[in-house]
C-alpha positions as CSV (number, residue, x, y, z in Angstrom):
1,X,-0.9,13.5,-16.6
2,X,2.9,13.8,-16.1
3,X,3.6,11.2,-19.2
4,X,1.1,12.9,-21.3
5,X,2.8,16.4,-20.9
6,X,5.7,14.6,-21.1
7,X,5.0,12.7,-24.5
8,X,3.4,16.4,-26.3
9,X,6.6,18.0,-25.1
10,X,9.2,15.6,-26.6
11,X,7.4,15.3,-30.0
12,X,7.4,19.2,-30.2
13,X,10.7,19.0,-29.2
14,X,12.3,16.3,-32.0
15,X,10.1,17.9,-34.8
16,X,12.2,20.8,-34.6
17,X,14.9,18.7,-34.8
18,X,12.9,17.0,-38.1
19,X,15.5,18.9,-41.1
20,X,18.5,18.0,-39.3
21,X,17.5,14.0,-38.8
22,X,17.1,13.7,-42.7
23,X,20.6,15.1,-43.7
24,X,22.3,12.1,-45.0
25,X,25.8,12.8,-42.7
26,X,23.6,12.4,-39.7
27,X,23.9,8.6,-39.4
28,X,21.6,5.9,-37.3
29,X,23.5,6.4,-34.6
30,X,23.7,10.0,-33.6
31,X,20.2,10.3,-34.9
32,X,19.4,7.6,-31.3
33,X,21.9,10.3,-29.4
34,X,20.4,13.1,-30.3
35,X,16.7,11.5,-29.6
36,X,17.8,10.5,-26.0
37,X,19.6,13.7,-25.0
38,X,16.7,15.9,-26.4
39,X,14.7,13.2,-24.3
40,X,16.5,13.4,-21.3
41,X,16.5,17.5,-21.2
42,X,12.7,17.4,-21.8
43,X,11.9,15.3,-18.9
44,X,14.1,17.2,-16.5
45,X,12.3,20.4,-17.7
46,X,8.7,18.6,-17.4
47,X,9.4,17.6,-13.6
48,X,6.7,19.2,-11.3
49,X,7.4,21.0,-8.3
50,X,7.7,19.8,-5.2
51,X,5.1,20.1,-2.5
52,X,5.7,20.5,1.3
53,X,3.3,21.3,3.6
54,X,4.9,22.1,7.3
55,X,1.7,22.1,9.6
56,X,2.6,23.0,13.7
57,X,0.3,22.1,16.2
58,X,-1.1,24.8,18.3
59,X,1.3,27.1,16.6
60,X,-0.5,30.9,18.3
61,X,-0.8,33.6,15.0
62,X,2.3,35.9,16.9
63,X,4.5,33.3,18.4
64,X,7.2,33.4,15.5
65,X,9.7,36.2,14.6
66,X,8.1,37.3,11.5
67,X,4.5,37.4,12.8
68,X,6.1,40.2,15.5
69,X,7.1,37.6,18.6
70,X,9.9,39.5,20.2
71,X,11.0,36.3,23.0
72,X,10.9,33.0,20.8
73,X,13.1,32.6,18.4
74,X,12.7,31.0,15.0
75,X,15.3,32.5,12.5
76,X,14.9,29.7,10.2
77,X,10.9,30.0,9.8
78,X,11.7,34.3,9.4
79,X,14.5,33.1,6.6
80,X,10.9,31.6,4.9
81,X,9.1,34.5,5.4
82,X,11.9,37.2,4.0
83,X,12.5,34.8,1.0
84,X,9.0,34.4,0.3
85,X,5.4,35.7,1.4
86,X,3.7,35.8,4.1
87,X,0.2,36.5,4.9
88,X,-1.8,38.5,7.5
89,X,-5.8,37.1,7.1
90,X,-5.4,33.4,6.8
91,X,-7.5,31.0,8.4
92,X,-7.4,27.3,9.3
93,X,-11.0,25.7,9.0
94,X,-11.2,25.3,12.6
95,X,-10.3,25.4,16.3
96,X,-8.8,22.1,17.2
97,X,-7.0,19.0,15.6
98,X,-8.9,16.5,14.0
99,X,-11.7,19.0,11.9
100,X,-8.5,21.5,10.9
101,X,-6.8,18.5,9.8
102,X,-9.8,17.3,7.8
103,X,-10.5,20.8,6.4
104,X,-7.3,21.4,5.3
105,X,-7.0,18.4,3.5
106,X,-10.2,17.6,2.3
107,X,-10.6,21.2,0.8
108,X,-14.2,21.8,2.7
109,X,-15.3,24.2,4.9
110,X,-16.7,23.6,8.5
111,X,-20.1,23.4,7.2
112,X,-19.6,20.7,4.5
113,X,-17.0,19.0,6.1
114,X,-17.3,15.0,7.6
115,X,-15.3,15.5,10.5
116,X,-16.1,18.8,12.6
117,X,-15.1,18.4,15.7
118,X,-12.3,15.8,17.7
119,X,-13.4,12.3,19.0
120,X,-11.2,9.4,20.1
121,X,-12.3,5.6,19.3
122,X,-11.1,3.5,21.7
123,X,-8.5,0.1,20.9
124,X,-9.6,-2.8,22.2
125,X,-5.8,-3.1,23.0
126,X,-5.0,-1.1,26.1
127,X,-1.6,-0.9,24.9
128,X,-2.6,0.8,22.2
129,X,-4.5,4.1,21.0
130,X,-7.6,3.8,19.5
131,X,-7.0,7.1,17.1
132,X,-10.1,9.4,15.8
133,X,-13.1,9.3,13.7
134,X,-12.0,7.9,10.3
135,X,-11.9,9.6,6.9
136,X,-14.3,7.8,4.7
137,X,-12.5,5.7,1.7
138,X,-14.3,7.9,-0.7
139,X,-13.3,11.1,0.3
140,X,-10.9,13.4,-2.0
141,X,-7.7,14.4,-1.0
142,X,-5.0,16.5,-2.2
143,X,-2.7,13.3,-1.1
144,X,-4.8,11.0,-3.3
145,X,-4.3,13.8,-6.3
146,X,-1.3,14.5,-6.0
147,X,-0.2,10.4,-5.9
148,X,-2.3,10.7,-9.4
149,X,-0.1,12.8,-10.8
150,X,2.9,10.6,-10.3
151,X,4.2,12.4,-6.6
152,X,5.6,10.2,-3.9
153,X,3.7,10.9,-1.1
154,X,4.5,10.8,2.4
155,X,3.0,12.2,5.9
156,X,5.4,12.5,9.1
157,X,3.5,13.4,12.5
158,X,0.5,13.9,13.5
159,X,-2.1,12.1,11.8
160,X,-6.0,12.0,13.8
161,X,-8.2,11.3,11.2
162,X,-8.3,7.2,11.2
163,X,-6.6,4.5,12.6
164,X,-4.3,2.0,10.9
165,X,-6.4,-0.7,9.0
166,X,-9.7,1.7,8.9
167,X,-10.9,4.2,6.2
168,X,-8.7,6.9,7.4
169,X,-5.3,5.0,7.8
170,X,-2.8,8.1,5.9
171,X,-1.8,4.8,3.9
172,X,-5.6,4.4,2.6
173,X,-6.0,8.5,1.8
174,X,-3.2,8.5,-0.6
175,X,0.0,8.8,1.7
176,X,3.0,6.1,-0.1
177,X,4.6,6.2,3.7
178,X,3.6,7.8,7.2
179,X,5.6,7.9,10.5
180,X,4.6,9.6,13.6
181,X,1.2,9.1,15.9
182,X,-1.4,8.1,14.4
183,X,-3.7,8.8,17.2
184,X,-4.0,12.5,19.2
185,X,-3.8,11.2,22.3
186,X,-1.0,9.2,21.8
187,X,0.8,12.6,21.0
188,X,0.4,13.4,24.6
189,X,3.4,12.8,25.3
190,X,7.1,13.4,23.4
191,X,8.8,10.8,24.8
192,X,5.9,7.6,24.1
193,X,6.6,3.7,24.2
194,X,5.7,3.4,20.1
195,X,5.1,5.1,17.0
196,X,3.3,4.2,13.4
197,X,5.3,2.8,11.1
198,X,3.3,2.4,8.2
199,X,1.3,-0.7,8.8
200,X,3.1,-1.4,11.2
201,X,4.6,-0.1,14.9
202,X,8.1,1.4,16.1
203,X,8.4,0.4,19.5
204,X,11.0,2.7,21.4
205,X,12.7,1.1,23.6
206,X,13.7,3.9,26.6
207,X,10.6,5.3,26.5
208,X,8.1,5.0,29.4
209,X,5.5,7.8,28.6
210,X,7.0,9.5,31.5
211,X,8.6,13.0,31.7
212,X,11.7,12.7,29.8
213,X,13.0,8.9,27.9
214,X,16.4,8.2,25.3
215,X,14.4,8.9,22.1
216,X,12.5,12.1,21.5
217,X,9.1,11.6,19.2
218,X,9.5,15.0,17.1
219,X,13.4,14.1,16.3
220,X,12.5,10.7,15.0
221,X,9.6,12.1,13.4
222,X,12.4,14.5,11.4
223,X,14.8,12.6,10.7
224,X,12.3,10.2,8.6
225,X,10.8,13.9,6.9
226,X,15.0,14.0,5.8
227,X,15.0,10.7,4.7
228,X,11.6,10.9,2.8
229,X,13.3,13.9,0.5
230,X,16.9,12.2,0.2
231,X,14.9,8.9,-0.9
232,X,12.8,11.1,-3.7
233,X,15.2,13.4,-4.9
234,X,14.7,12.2,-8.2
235,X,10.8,12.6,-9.1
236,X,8.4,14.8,-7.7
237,X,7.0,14.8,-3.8
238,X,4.5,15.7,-1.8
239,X,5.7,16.1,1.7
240,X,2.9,16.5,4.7
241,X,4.9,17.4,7.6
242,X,2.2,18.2,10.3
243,X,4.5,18.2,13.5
244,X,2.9,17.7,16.9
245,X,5.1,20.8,18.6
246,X,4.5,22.8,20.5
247,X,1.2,21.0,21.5
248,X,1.2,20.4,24.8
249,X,2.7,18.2,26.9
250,X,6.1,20.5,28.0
251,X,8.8,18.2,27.0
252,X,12.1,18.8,25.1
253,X,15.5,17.9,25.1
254,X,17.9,18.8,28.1
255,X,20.4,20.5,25.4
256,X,17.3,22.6,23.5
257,X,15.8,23.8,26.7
258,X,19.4,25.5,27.7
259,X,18.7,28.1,25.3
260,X,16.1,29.3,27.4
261,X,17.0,28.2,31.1
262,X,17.1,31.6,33.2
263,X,16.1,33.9,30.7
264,X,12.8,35.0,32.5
265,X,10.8,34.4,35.6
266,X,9.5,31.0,35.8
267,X,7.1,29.5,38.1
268,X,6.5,25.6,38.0
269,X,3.8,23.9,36.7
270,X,2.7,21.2,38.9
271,X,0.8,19.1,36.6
272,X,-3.1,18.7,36.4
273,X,-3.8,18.4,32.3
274,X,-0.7,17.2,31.2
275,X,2.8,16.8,32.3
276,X,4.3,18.6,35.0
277,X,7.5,21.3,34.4
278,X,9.9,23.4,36.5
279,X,10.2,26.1,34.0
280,X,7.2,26.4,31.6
281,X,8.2,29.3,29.8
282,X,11.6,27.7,28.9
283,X,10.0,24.8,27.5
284,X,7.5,26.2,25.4
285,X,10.1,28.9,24.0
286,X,12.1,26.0,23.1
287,X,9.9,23.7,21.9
288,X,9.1,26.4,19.1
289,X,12.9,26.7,18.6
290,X,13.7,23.1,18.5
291,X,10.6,22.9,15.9
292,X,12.1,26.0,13.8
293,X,15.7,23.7,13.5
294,X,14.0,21.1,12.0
295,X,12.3,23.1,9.8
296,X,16.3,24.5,8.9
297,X,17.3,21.4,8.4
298,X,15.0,20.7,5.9
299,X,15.7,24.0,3.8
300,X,19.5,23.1,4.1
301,X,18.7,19.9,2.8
302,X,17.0,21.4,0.1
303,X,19.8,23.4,-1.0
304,X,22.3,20.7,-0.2
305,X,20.0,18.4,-2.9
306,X,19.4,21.3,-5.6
307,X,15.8,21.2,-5.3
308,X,14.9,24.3,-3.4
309,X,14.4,25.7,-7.0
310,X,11.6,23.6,-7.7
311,X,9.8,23.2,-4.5
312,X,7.4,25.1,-2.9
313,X,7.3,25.5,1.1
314,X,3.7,26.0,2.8
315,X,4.0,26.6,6.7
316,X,0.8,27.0,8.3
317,X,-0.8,25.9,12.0
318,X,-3.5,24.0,12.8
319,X,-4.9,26.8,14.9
320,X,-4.7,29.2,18.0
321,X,-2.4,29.0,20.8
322,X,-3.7,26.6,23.7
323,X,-6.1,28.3,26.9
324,X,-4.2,26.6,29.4
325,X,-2.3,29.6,30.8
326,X,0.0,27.9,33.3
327,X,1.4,25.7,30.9
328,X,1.4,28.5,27.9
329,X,1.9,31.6,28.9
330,X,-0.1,33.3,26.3
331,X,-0.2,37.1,27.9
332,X,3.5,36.5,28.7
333,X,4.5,35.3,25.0
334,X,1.7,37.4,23.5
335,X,1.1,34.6,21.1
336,X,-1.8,35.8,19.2
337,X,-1.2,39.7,19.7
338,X,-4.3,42.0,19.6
339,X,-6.1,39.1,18.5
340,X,-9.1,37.9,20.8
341,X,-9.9,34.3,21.7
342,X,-7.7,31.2,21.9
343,X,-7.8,27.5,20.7
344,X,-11.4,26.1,20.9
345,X,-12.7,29.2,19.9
346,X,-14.3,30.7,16.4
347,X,-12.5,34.5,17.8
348,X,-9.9,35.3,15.3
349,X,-7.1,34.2,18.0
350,X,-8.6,31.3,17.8
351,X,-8.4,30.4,13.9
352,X,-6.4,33.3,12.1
353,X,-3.1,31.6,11.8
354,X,0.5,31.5,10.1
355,X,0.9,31.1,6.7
356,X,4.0,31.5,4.5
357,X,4.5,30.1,1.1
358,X,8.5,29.8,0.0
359,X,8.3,29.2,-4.1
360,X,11.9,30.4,-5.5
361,X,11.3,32.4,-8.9
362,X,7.9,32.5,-8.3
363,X,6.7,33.9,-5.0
364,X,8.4,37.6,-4.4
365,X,10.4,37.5,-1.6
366,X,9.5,39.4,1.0
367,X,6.0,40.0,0.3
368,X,3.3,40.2,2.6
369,X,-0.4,39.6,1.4
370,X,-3.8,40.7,3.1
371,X,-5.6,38.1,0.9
372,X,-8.3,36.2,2.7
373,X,-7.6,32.3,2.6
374,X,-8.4,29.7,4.5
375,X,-6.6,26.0,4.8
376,X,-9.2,24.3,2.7
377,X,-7.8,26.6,-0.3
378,X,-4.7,24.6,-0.5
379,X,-5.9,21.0,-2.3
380,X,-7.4,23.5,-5.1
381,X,-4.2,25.7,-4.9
382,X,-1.6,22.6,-4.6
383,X,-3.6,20.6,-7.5
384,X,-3.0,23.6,-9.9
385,X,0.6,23.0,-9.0
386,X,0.3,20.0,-10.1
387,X,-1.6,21.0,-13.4
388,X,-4.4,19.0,-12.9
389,X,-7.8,19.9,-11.0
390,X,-9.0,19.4,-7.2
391,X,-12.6,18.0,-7.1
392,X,-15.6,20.2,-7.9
393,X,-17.0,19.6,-4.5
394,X,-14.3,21.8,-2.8
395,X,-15.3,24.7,-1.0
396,X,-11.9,26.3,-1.8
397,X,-10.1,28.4,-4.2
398,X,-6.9,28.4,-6.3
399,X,-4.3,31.2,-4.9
400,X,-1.4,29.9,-7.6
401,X,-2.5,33.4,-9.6
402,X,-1.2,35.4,-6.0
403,X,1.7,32.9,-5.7
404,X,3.1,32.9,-8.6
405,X,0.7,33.0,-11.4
406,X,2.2,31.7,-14.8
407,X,4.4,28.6,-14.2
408,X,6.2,29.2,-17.6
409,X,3.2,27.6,-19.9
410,X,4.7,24.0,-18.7
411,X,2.2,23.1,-16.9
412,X,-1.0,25.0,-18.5
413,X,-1.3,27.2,-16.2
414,X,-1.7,30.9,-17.0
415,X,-1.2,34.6,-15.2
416,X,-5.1,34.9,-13.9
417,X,-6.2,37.6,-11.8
418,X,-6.4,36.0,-8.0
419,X,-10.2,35.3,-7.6
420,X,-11.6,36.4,-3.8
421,X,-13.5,34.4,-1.6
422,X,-17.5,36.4,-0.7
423,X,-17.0,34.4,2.6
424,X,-15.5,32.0,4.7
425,X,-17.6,29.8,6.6
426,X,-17.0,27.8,10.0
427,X,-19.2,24.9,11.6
428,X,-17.5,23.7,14.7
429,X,-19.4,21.4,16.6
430,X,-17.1,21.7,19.8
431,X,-16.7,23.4,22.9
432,X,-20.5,24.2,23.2
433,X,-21.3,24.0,19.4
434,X,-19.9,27.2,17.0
435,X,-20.6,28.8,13.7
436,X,-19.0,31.7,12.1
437,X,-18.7,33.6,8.7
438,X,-15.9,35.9,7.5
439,X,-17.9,38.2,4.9
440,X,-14.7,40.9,3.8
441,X,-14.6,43.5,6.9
442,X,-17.2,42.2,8.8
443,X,-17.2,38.9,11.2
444,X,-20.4,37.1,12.8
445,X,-20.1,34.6,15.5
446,X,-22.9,32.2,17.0
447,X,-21.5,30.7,20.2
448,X,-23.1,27.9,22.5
449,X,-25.8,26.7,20.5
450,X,-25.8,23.0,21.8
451,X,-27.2,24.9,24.7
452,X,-29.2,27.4,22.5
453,X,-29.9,26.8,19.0
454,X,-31.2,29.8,18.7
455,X,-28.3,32.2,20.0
456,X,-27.7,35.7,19.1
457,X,-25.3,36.3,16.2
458,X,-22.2,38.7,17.4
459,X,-21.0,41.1,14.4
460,X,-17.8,42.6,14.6
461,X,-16.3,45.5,12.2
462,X,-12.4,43.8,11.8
463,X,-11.5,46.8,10.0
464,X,-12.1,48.6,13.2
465,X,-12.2,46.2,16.0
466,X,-9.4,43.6,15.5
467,X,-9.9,42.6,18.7
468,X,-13.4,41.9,19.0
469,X,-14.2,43.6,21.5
470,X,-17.3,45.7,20.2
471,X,-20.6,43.7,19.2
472,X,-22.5,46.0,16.4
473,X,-25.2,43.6,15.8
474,X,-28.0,46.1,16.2
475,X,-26.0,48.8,14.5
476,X,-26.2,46.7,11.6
477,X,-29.3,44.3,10.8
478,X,-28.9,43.9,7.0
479,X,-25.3,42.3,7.9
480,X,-26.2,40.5,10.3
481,X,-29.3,39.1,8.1
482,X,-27.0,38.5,5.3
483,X,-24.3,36.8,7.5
484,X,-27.7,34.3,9.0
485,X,-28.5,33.3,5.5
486,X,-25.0,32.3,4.2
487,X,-24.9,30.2,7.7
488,X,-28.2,28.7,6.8
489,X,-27.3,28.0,3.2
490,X,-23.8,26.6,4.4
491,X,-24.5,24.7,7.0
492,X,-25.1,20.6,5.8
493,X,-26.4,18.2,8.3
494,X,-23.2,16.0,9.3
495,X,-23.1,12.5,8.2
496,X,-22.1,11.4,12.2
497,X,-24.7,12.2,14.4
498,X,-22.3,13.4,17.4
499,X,-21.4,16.3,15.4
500,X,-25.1,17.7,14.9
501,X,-26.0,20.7,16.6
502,X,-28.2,23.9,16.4
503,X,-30.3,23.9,13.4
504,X,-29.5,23.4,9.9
505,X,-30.7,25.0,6.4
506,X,-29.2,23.4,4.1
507,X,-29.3,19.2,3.3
């Protein structure tokens, strides 16, 4: 598509320039330099935006500055925000890892998604992790679209969704490079003996899995999102930067975690779940911190290259802050604010997460938007970018008419009024088997139905009750009917047979 829209625009282009060729004092030879300057100036104005994704990892909805956290501080995430927008009702697709990951770039909700819950498959190497269930080779992607369209395409972090060599290796979904852990439970530690290199593996030497080791995962993993950009400067990217911080374990840099050192009561965490740490609270504030530097770095860089013009910053999580309290102080750090519910969980704490799009010239900065989106908008939203079309199958929606609308005619896209979602739909098949379905002010909720396929639905008024706290089910049976047939129509048996639960409607 690029060298098509290319091609139109430099005909157009020289027939303008068609009286001026055939005056006889324009000779051969500043006919050719005329031909390749107008060339040249019509393929710097044809290059496409940029794309990068920033996805954190456990990232709660009120644990940055500009979301209302008053103890954390992330100045260069907030510079985003206050340059851009910003938005209050977005959702990832659901509660942990692997499924959020697959929702958000697959571009289908819970319900029609492959992968719905998390699930390690073990290497027959003990020295090596196994990684999680695989993306099928025929699924869609925005990577795989986007490569289309002529962007480089690279992924630095966390991966979870296929091991190198299957189905789901990033290299076989459409990623040109990827660096970082393949495998979720190799990111269980900061400081681990290897990372994915490509095909192949980055042993680092100094590392022992153990509490602290000479080269720290989430630096490494920057430095190559720095390279990535320096190395493409020159054609259009598509950068997936889903970072593994601040997901547990607690480990960063002696030098980061002075920030924080003393700043508040501390009590140790002695280690049960993951790693143990003398001062908890430091280490999680910092971790953040150390996370919103990177993310610096990369604007700077941006500057530094004169690209920020034409690139468009997403930065989103994966979902809710983690339960486990004595690691992440949740109540301390009011992470997800009045919001009920935590990772694992369909609550809104839970699932409603960060989201701010950067887009210079395009997005108005400092706006805020109440839109309701969800991550498996973005391969619709991002393709648009692009100028070309997500597949059909998606469940999502373009938001490039909020964003930005018109990108100047160059791409065909046009000023459309931002179409709105009737629901949003969530099929989580873990932590005791979940549905739910945002339907404008109103929120249903089926919990536990491994257990009991036939559980009550819990409504809850959002307009009213942010917090969840009030079930008005039986105030309301027509909602709560309407809310039971969208999750019957919605919900498609899974193509894996561990992630069936409950009962299902649709086929």
């Amino acid at each position: 598509m690029i060298n098509d829209i290319k091609i139109k625009r430099i005909t157009v282009t020289l027939m303008s320039f068609q009286i001026a060729i055939s005056f006889p004092f324009l000779t051969l030879v500043s006919s050719a330099i005329l031909i390749t300057s107008l060339t040249s100036q019509a393929e710097k104005t044809d290059r496409l935006p940029n794309i990068i994704l920033i996805m954190t990892d456990d990232l709660g909805y009120a644990e940055l500055g500009c979301y209302g956290q008053q103890k954390i501080q992330t100045p260069h995430i907030d510079e985003l925000a206050r340059e851009g927008m910003r938005f209050t009702q977005f959702y990832s697709g659901s509660a942990v890892c692997a499924p959020a990951r697959c929702n958000l770039l697959t571009g289908r909700h819970g319900g029609h998604a492959y992968i719905r819950d998390n699930g390690e498959i073990k290497n027959a190497n003990p020295d090596r992790f196994g990684g999680q269930t695989p993306l099928p080779a025929t699924m869609p992607n925005i990577a795989k679209t986007l490569k289309a369209e002529g962007y480089a395409t690279g992924c630095f972090g966390k991966w979870g969704l296929g091991a190198q060599g299957t189905s789901g290796d990033p290299l076989n979904q459409g990623f040109d490079e990827f660096y970082g852990y393949n495998c979720q439970r190799n990111a269980h530690n900061l400081y681990p003996k290897y990372l994915e290199d490509n095909d192949g593996i980055h042993e680092l030497s100094g590392n022992t899995r153990g509490r602290s080791g000479e080269q720290y995962a989430p630096q490494l993993i920057a430095d190559r999102v720095m390279k990535f950009v320096q190395e493409n400067k020159d054609k259009p990217f598509f950068l997936y930067y889903p970072t593994v911080i601040p997901h547990l374990p607690l480990q960063v840099p002696d030098k980061d975690l002075q920030q924080y050192l003393g700043k508040w009561p501390d009590t140790a965490y002695r280690g049960n779940s993951y790693l143990a740490h003398d001062t908890p609270k430091a280490c999680y504030a910092a971790m953040i911190s150390f996370m919103d530097r990177q993310v610096g770095r990369l604007h700077s860089l941006l500057k530094e290259l004169k690209l920020d013009q034409n690139t468009i910053i997403l930065f989103t999580s994966d979902n809710g802050t983690s339960f486990l309290k004595q690691q992440v102080d949740y109540t301390f750090f009011n992470s997800v604010g009045k919001l009920r519910g935590l990772k694992g969980e369909l609550y809104e704490g839970g699932i409603r997460v960060p989201m701010i799009v950067n887009w210079p010239g395009k997005v108005p900065p400092g706006s805020v938007s109440d839109h309701l989106g969800a991550h498996y908008d973005l391969p619709t939203t991002l393709a648009a970018i692009a100028g070309t079309r997500f597949d059909d199958q998606s469940d999502g929606i373009s938001l490039l008419p909020l964003l930005g609308g018109n990108l100047g005619g160059s791409l065909g896209a046009s000023a459309t009024e931002q179409q709105s979602h009737e629901f949003l739909f969530w099929d989580f098949a873990g932590y005791g088997g979940q549905t739910a379905v945002r339907m404008g002010k109103w929120k249903g909720i089926q919990r536990t139905l491994k257990k009991n396929p036939n559980a009550a639905l819990q409504l809850y008024n959002l307009d009213k009750d942010i917090s969840e706290q009030h079930n008005v089910a039986k105030d309301h049976p027509k909602v709560v009917a309407k809310l039971k047939n969208i999750i019957q129509r919605e919900r498609r048996i899974p193509e894996l047979k561990r992630f069936r639960f409950g009962k299902y409607g649709a086929q």
